[in-house]
Backbone bond lengths (Angstrom), bond angles and torsions (degrees), N, CA, C in turn:
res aa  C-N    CA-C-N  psi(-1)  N-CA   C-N-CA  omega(-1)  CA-C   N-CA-C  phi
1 X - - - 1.452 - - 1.529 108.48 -
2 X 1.174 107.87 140.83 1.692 123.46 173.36 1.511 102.85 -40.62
3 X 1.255 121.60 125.32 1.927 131.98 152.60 1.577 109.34 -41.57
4 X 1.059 113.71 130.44 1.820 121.79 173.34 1.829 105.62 -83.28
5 X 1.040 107.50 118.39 1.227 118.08 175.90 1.239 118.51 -94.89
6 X 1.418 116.61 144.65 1.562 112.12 178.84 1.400 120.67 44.61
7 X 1.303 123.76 23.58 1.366 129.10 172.30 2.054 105.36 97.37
8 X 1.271 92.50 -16.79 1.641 88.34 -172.66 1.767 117.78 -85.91
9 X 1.439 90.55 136.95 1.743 116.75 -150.06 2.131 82.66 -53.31
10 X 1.678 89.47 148.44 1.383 95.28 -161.45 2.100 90.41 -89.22
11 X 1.701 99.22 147.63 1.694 96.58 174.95 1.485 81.34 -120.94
12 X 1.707 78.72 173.87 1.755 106.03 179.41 1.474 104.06 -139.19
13 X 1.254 101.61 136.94 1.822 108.31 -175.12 1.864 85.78 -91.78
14 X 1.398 89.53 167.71 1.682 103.16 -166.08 1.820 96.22 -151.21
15 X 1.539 113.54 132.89 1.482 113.03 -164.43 1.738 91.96 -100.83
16 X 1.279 118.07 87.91 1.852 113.32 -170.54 1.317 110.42 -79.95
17 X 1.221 118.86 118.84 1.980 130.84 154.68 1.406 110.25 -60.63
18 X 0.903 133.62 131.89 1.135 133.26 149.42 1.441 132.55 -127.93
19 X 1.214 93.36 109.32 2.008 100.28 -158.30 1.567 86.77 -109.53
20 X 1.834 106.87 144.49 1.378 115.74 171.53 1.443 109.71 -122.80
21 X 1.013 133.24 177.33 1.227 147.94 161.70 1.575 128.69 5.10
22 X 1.731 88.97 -69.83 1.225 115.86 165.15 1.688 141.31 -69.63
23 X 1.351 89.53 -25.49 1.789 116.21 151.17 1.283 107.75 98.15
24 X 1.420 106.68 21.98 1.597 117.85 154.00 1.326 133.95 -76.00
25 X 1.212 124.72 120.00 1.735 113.14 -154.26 1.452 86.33 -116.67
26 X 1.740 113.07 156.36 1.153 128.19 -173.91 1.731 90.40 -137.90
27 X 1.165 110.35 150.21 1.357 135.58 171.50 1.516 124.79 -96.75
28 X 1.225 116.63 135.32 1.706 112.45 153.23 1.564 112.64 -159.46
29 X 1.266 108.21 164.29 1.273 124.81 -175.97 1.540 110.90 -109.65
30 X 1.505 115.38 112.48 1.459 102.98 -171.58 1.681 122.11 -138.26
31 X 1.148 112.93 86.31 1.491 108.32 168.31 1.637 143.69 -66.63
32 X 1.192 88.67 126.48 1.811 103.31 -159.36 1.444 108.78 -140.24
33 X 1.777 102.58 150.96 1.654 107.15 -179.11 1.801 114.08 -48.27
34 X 0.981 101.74 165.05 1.118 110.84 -168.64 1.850 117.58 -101.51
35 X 1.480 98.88 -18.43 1.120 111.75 177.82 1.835 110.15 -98.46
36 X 1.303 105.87 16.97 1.570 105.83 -165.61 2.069 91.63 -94.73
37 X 0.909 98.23 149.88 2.008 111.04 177.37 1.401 84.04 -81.32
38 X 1.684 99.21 139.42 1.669 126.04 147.65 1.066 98.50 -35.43
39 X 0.900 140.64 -86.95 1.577 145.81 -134.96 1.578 91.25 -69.15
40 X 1.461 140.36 -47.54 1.634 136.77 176.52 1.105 86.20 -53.16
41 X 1.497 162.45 -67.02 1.177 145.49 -50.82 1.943 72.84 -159.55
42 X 1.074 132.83 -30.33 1.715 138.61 -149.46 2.042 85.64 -99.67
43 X 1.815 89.14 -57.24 1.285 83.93 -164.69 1.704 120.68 -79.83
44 X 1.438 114.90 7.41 1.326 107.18 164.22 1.167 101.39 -101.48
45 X 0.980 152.57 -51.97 1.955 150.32 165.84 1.280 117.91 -33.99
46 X 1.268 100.17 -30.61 1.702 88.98 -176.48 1.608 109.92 -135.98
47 X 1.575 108.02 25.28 1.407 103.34 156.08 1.280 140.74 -28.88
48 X 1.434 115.25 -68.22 1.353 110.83 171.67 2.224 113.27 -52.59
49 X 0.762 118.71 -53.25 1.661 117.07 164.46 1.950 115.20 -19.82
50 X 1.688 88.54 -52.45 0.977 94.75 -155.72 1.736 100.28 -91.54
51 X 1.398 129.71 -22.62 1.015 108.62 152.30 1.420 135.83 -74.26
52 X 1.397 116.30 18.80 1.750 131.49 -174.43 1.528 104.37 -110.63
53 X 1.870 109.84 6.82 1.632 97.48 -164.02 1.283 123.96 79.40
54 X 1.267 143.87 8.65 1.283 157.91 148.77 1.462 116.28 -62.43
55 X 1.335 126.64 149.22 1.307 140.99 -160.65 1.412 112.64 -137.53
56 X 1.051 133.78 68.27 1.502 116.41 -169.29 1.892 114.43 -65.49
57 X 1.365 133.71 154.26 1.478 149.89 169.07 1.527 88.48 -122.66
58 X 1.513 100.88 118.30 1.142 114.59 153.32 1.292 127.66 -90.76
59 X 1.470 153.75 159.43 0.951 144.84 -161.28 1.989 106.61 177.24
60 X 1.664 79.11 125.83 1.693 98.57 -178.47 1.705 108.52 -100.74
61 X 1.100 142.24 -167.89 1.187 151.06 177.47 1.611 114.64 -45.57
62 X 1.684 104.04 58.07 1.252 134.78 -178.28 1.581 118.60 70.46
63 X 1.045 138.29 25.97 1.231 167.51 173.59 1.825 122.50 -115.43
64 X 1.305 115.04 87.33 1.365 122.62 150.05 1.677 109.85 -11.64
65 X 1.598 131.88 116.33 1.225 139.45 150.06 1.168 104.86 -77.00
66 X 1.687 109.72 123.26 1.278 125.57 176.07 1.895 103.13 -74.72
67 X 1.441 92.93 156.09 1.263 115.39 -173.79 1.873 102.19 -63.56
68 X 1.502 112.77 -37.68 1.525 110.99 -164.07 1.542 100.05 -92.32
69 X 1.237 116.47 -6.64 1.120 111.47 -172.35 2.234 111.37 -60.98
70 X 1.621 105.53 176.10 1.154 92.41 166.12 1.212 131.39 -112.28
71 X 1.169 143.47 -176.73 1.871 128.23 -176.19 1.276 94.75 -90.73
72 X 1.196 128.25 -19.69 1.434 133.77 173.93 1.956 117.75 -53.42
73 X 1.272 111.96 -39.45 1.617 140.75 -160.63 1.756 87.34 -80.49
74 X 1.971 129.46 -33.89 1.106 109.86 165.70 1.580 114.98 -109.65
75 X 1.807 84.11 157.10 1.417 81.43 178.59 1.507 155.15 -58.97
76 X 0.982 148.27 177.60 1.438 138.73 -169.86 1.502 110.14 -90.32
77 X 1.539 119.83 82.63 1.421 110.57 179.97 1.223 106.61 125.87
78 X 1.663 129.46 7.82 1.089 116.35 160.93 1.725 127.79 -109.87
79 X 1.448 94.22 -173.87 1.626 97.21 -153.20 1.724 94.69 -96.71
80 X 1.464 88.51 140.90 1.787 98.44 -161.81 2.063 88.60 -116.17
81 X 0.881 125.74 115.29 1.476 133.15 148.48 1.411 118.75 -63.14
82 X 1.273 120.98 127.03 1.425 117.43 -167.96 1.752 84.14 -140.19
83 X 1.237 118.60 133.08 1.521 122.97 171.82 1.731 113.78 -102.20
84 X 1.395 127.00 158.89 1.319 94.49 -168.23 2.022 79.88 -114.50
85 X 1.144 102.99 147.81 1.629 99.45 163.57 1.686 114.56 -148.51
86 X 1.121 101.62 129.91 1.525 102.13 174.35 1.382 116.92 -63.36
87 X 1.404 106.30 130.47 2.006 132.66 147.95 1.153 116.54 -0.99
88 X 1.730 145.33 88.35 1.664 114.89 169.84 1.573 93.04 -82.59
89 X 1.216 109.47 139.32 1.554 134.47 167.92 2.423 88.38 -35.23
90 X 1.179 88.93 142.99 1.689 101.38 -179.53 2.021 105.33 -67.52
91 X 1.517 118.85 -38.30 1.276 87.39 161.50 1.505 138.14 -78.44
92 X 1.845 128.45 -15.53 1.444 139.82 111.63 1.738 106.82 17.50
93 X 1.096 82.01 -68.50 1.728 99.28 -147.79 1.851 101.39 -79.29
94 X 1.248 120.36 -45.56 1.296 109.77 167.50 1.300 117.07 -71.46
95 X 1.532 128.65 -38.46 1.875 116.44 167.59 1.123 107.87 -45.28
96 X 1.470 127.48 -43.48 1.223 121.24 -152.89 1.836 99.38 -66.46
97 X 1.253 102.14 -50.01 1.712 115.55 175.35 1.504 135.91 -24.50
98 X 1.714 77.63 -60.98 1.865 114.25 158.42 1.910 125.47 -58.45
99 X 1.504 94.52 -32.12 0.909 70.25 171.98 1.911 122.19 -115.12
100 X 1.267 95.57 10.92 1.597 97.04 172.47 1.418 109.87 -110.10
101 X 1.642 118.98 32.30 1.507 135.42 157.37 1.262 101.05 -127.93
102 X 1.369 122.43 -5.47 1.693 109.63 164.41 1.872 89.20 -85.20
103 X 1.585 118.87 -37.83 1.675 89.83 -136.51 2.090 78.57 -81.86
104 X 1.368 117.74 -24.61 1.466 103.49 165.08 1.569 114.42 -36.82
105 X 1.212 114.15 -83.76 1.177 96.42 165.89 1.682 158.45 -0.92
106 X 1.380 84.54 -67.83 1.927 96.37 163.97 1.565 100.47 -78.58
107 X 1.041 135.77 -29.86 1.438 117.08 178.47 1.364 103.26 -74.09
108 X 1.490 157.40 -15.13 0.836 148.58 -154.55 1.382 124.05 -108.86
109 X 1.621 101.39 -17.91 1.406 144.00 179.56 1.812 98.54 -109.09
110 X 1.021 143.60 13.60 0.999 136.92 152.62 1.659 110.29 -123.69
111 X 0.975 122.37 -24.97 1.584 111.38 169.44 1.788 110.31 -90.68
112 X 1.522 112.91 -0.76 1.462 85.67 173.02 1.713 88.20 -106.66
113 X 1.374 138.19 18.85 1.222 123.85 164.97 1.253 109.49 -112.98
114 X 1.589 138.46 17.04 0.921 144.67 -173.22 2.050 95.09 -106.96
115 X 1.261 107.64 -38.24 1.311 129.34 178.56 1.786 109.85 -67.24
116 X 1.317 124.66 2.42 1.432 124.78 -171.92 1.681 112.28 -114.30
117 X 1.176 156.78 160.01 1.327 142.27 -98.37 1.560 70.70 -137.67
């Protein structure tokens, strides 16, 4: 991270991807405090996204940036992947849950009975 000079809070420029759906990626260059959270840092950048139902995943050198993390924790000048994905509505989102811990389930119950003499 950038040295704070003269007392002033240190920023870090960040090289952002932004790939959507469609697999068009857009670029930007963006300097910001260093002490500000990813997640502050998601929801002023990608406001408009996020009022359209969009979801951004950020992602550093194959690793998800956590939301609490700080902009400080990456480095000064590197390239941040951000994917864009749309919102499933929260009941969406728990079927979906349910049902890939039901189909865990049956897979788990079919390979240890597939495993018996």
């Amino acid at each position: 991270a950038p040295v704070a000079v003269g007392g002033e809070e240190p920023m870090v420029t960040l090289k952002i991807r932004i790939l959507d759906p469609s697999g068009a990626e857009r670029r930007a260059d963006v300097r910001i405090r260093g002490s500000l959270a990813f997640g502050a840092f998601k929801a002023r950048f990608f406001a408009e996204h996020f009022a359209a139902g969009w979801k951004p995943k950020c992602i550093r050198l194959g690793r998800q940036i956590g939301d609490a993390e700080l902009v400080s924790s990456i480095p000064d000048g590197a390239i941040v992947h951000c994917y864009l994905q749309k919102s499933l509505p929260v009941d969406d989102e728990a079927e979906l849950s349910m049902r890939g811990a039901a189909g865990r389930s049956a897979a788990a119950a079919s390979s240890s009975s597939s495993s018996l003499p």
